[in-house]
C-alpha positions in Angstrom: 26.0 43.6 32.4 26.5 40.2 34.5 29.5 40.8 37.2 31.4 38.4 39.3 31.1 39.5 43.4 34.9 39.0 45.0 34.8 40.2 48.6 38.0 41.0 50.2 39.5 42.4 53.4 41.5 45.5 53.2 43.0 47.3 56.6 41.1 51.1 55.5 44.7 52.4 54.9 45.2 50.6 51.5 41.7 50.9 50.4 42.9 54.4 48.4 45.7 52.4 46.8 43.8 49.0 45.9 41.0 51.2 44.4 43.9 53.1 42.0 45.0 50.2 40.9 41.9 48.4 40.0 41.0 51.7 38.1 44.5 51.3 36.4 43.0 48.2 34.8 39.9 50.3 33.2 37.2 47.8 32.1 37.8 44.6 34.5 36.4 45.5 37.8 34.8 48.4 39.9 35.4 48.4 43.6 32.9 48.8 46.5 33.5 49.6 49.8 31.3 47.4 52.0 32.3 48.8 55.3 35.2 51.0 55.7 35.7 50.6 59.3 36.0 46.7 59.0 37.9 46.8 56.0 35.2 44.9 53.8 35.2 45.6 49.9 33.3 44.4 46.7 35.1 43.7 43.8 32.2 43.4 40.6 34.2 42.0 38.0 33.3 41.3 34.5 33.2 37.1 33.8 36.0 37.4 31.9 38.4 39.0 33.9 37.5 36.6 37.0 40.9 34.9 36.5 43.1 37.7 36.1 41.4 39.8 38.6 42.0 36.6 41.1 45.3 36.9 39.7 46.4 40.5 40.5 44.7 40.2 43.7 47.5 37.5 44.4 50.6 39.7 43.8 48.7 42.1 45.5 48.7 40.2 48.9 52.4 40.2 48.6 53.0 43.8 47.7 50.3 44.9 50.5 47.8 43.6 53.2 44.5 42.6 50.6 43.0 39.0 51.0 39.8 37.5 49.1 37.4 36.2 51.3 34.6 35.2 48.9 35.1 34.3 46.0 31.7 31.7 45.4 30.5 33.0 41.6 
């Protein structure tokens, strides 16, 4: 299955959360931790999903301290 790599910054307290609700949307995107300690995570997202995952990870930084850092593919 081809993915899209999104790598965001997370402080390690709303990793839990942000990984809940990317599960909530069953079939867009798995998340990776990176590093933990740092904050670093790996969204794979299917290629067509890129835009809404982009999307939700928008109204996320509103609602909670998550910011994409890469988003090259």
């Amino acid at each position: 299955m081809d993915t899209v790599s999104l790598l965001l910054h997370a402080p390690r307290q709303n990793i839990v959360l942000l990984c809940s609700i990317i599960e909530g949307y069953e079939g867009m995107a798995i998340l990776r931790t990176v590093n933990a300690a740092q904050g670093l995570l790996e969204l794979l997202v299917a290629p067509a999903f890129r835009d809404t995952a982009l999307s939700l990870l928008r109204v996320l930084a509103h609602e909670m301290d998550v910011h994409v850092i890469d988003a090259n593919q």
